[in-house]
C-alpha positions in Angstrom: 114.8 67.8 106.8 114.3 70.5 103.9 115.8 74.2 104.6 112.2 75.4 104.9 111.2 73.5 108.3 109.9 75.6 110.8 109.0 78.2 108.3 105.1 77.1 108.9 105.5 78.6 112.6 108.4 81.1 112.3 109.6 83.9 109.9 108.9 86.8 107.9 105.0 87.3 107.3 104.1 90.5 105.2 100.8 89.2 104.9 100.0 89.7 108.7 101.3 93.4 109.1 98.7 93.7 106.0 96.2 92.0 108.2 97.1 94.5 110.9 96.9 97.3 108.7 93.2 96.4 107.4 92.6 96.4 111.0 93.8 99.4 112.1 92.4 101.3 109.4 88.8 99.7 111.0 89.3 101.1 114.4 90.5 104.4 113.0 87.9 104.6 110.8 84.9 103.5 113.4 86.4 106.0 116.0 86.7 109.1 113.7 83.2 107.9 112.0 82.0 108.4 116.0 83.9 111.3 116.7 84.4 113.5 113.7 87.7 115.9 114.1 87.4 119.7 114.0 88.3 121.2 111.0 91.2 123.6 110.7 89.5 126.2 108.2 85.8 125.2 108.6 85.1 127.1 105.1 87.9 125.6 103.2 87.8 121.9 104.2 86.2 119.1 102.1 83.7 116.9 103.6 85.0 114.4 106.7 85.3 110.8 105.2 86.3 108.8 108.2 87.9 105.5 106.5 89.8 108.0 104.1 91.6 110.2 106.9 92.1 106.5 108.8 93.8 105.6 105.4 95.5 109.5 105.8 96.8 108.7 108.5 97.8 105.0 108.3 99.6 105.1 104.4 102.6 107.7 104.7 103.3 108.2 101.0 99.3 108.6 100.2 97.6 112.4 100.9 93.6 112.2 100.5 93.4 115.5 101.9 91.9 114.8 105.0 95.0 114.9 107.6 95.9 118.3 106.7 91.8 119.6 106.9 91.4 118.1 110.5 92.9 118.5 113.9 91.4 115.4 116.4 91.6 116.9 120.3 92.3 114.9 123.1 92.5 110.8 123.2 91.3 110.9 119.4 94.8 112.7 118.7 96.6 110.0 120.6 95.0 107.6 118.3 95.9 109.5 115.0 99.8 109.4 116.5 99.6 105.9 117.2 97.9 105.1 113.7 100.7 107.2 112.3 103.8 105.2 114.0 102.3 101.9 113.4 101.3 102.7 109.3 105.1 103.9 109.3 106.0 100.2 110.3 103.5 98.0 108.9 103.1 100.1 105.6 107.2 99.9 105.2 106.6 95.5 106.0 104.0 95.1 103.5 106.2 96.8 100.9 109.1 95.2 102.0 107.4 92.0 101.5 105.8 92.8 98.0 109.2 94.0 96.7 111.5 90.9 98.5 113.9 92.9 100.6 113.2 91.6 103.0 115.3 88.1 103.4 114.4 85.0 105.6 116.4 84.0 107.9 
């Protein structure tokens, strides 16, 4: 039996927290291309662009501009928290993955 049995059904996976994040970023970016946040300074903000404040709020190193123009209200700003938390963890995976930090055990 080679070390790498059961590594078919078990293990590390980067390429399904990427699969989670290309998910994520859909939902966000269908629920904020429904319900467009309010601007914070409605003369000084750039156009809305749903997928890229998704992608705003989902990547935590990246800044298109679009997190710090909007404010969502209401269960819409539940759903930029939660994108926020789970880009934290999914984005650090992926990463994690691509660079081999991460070990298999």
């Amino acid at each position: 039996m080679s070390s790498n049995a059961g590594e078919s059904s078990y293990g590390f996976r980067p390429m399904r927290a990427a699969g989670w994040l290309l998910s994520l970023l859909a939902v966000g970016s269908i629920a904020f291309a429904l319900h467009h946040p309010s601007p914070l300074k409605p003369n000084e903000s750039p156009a809305f662009n749903a997928v890229f404040y998704a992608l705003d709020l989902l990547l935590p190193i990246i800044d298109f501009g679009q997190e710090s123009a909007f404010s969502p209200t209401g269960w819409y700003q539940a759903l930029s928290y939660a994108l926020i938390i789970t880009g934290w963890i999914l984005a650090t995976t992926v990463a994690a993955g691509i660079t081999r930090t991460v070990s298999r055990q």
